[in-house]
C-alpha positions in Angstrom: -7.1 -2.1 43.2 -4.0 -4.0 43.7 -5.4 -7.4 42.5 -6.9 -5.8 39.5 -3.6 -4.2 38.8 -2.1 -7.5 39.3 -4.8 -9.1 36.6 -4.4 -6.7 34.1 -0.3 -7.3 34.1 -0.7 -10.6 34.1 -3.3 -11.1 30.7 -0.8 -8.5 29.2 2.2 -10.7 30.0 0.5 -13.9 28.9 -0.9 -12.3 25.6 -2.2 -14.0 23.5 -4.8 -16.9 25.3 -7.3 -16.8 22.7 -7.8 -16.5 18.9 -6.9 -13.3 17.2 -8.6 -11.8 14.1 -7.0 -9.5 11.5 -9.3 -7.2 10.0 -8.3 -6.8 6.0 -10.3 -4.2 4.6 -10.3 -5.3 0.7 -11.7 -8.7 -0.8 -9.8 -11.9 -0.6 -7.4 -12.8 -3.2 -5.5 -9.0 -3.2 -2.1 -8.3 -1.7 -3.2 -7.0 1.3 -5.1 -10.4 1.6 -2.4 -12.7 0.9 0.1 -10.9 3.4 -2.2 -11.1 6.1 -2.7 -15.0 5.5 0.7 -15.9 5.4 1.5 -13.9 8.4 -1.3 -15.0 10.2 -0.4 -18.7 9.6 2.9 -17.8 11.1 1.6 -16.5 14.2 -0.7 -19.3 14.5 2.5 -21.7 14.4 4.5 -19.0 17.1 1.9 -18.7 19.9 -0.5 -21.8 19.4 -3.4 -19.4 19.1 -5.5 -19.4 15.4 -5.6 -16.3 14.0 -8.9 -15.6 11.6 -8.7 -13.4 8.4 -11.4 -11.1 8.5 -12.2 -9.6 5.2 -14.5 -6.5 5.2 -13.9 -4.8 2.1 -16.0 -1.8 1.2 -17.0 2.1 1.3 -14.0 2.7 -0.3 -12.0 0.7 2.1 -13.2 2.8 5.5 -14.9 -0.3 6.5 -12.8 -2.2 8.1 -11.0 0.5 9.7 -14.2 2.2 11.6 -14.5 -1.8 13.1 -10.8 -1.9 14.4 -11.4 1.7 15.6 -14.3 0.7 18.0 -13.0 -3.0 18.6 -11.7 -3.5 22.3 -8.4 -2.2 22.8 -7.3 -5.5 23.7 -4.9 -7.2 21.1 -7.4 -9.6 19.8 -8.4 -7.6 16.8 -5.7 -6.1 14.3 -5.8 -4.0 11.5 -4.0 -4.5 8.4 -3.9 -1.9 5.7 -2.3 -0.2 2.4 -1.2 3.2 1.6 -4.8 3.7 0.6 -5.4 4.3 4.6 -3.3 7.6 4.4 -5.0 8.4 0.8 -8.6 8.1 2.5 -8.0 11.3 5.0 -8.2 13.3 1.5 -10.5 11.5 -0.6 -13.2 11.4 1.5 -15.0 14.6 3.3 -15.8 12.6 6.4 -14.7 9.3 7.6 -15.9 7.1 10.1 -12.9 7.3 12.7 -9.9 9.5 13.1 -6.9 8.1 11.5 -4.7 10.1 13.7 -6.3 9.3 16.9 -8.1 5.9 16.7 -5.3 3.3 16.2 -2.1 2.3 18.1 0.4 1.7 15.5 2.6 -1.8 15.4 4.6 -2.2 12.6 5.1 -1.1 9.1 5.0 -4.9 7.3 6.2 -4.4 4.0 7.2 -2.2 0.8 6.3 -2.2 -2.8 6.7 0.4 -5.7 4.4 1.3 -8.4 5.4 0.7 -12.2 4.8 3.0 -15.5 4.6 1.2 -18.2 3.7 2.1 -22.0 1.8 0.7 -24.8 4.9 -0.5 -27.4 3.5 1.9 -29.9 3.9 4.7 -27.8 7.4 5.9 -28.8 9.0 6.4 -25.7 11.9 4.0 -24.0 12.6 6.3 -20.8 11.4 9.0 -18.2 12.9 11.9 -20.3 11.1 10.4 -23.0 8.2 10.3 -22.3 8.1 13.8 -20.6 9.1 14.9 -24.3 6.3 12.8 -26.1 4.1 14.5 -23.2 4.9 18.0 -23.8 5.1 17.4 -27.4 1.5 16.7 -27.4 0.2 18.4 -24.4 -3.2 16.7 -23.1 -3.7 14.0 -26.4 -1.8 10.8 -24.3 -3.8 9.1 -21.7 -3.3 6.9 -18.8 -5.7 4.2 -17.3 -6.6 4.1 -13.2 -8.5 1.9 -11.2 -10.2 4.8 -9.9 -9.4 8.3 -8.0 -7.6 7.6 -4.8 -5.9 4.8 -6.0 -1.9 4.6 -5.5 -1.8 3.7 -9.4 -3.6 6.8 -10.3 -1.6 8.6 -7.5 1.6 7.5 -8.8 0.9 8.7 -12.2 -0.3 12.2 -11.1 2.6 12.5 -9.1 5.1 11.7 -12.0 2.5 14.4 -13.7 3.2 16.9 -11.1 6.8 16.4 -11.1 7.6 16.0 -14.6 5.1 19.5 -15.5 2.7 16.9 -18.3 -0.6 16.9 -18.8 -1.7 13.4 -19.3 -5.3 12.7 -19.2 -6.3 10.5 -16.7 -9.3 7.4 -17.8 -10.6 5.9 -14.6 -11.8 2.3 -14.8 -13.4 -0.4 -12.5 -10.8 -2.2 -11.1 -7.0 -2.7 -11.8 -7.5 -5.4 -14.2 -9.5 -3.5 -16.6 -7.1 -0.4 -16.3 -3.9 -2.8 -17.4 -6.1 -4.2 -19.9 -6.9 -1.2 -21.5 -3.3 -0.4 -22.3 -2.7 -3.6 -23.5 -5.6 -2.8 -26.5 -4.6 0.2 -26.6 -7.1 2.0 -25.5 -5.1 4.3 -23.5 -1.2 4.6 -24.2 0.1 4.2 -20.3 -0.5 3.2 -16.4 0.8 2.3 -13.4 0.5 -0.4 -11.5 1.9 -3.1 -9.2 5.6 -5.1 -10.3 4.1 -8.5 -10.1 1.0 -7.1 -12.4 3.1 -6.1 -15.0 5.7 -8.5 -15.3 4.2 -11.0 -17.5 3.2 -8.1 -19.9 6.8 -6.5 -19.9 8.0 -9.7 -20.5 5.8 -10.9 -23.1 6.7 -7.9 -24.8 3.2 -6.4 -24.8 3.8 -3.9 -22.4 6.9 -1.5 -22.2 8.3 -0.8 -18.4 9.4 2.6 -18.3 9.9 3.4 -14.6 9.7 2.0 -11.1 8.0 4.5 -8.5 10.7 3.0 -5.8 13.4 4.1 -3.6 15.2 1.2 -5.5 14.5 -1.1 -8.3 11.5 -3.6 -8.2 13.2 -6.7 -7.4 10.3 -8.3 -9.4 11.4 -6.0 -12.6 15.2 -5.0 -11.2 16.2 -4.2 -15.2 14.0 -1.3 -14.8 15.0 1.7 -13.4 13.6 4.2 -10.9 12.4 7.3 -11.7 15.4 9.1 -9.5 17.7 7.2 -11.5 16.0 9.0 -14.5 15.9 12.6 -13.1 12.9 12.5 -11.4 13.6 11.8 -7.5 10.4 13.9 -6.4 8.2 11.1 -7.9 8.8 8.4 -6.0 6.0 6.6 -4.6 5.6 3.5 -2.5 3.2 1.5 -1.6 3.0 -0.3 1.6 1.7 -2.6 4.2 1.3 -2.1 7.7 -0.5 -3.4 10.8 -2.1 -1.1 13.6 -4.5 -2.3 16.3 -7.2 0.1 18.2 -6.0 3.2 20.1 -5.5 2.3 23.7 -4.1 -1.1 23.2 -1.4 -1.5 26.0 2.0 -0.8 25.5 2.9 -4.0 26.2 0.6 -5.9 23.9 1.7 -3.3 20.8 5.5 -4.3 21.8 5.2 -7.8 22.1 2.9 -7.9 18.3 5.6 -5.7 17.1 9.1 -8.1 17.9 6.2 -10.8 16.7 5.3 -9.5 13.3 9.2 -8.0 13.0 10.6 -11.4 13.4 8.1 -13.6 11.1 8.5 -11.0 8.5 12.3 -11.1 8.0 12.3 -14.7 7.9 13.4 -16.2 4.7 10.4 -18.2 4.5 8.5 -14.4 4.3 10.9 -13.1 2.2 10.1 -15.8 -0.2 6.2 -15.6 0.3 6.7 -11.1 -0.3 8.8 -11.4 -3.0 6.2 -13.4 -4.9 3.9 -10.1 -5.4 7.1 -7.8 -5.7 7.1 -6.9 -1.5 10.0 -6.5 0.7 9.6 -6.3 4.7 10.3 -3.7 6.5 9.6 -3.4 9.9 10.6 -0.8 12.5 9.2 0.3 15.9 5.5 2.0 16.3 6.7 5.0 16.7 8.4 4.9 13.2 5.2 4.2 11.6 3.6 6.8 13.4 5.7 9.0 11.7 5.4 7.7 8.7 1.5 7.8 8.2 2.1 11.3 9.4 4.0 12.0 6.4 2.1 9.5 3.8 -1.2 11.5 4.9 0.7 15.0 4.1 2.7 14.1 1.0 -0.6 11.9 -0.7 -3.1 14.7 0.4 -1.0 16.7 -1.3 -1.4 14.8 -4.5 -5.3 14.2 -4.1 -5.9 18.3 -3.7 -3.8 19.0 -6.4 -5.3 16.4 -9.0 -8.9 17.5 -7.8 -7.6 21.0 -8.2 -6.4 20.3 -12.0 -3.3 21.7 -11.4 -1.5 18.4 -12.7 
């Protein structure tokens, strides 16, 4: 018993000794993607171990979760996801795995709001503006999604819920043709990632009119929040963060989490985030426990309540 006390202790001490694979449970090219890359290159550089990016994308992004829930609670396989992993609890009736009990938090990994933007015909400049047009015309403006669940259509049913509008929601496949349809005006407003609208707010063709954030976008920082505007209840950000299966040792969550914490508050990561709008920000596992806890309430919220039609 001693000796395999004394083997366990020692793999945990000498973790990692072979490669590592991080589970990214969207296709390549997205955010989620792209963070995981340019970490995993850094961790590949830190402990001499390659680190594979493993993208299983679909069933409405339970895929790669149920793996990571049944992998070995070892280390060697990660799980990086978005705020859509505390959406998913709501959305779907049943999900493959427990999102409460099946993973070992590490880190939160970054932060990113959400902004509304307008087509320029729509006569509206601000928050209160808007809220005026809306109630001026109660259910005739609509807004694009990329679908129900989404922290796009989320973010615009929360300002809904806040604000007391009825704006008609127009799901489409895919961000890209959401945005697009605002920009023919086919629908007069969405919401939608900083670094996706910044070439159309400042070609013109667009019209920012709030960022979802606790502070400004510091992709679009000329725009302001929606709690600078009166609105401090609709704020809404989205967010990275990496957990591994439940079970994993304490001391292999620790030393991923100082890990991860360091390479992402580099300036070289800083640099890479900032590019799609991010910011790090790390804590400890037991402050991202918490805050799923809280995403999970505060978005389930939002789903019952759209489902509900009582936004």
């Amino acid at each position: 018993m001693l000796a395999a006390v004394a083997v366990t202790a020692h793999a945990q001490s000498n973790f990692p000794t072979k490669p590592i694979r991080i589970i990214v449970p969207s296709s390549p090219g997205g955010g989620l993607d792209f963070v995981s890359r340019a970490v995993g290159q850094q961790l590949t550089a830190a402990w001499g171990q390659s680190v594979v990016v493993d993208n299983r994308a679909g069933a409405g992004g339970t895929l790669g979760p149920e793996l990571v829930a049944r992998a070995a609670p070892d280390g060697y396989t990660l799980l990086i996801v978005s705020a859509t992993f505390a959406v998913n609890p709501s959305a779907f009736d049943k999900l493959p795995y427990d999102t409460h009990k099946d993973f070992a938090p590490i880190t939160q990994a970054t932060t990113q709001p959400q902004v509304m933007v307008v087509h320029p015909s729509i006569a509206a400049r601000s928050v209160k503006e808007l809220i005026a047009l809306a109630k001026a015309r109660p259910g005739q403006l609509n807004y694009s999604s990329p679908g129900d669940g989404t922290l796009s259509q989320l973010a615009f049913e929360l300002f809904k819920m806040t604000a007391g509008v009825n704006v008609v929601q127009i799901p489409y496949k895919g961000a890209g043709l959401s945005v697009t349809a605002v920009l023919g005006g086919e629908v007069q407003a969405c919401s939608g990632s900083a670094v996706t609208m910044l070439p159309h707010v400042t070609s013109g063709r667009l019209r920012a009119i709030a960022s979802t954030g606790k502070r400004r976008s510091i992709a679009l920082p000329d725009v302001p929040t929606m709690a600078e505007q009166g609105l401090p209840d609709a704020t809404l950000m989205g967010w990275y963060a990496f957990l591994a299966p439940a079970r994993t040792h304490g001391l292999i969550v620790q030393k991923l989490n100082t890990e991860l914490g360091r390479i992402l508050q580099t300036k070289e990561m800083r640099d890479i985030l900032a590019r799609e709008g991010s910011e790090p920000a790390v804590g400890t596992p037991e402050q991202l426990r918490a805050h799923l806890a809280e995403e999970i309430a505060r978005l389930g919220r939002v789903v019952r309540a759209s489902r509900a039609g009582k936004v």
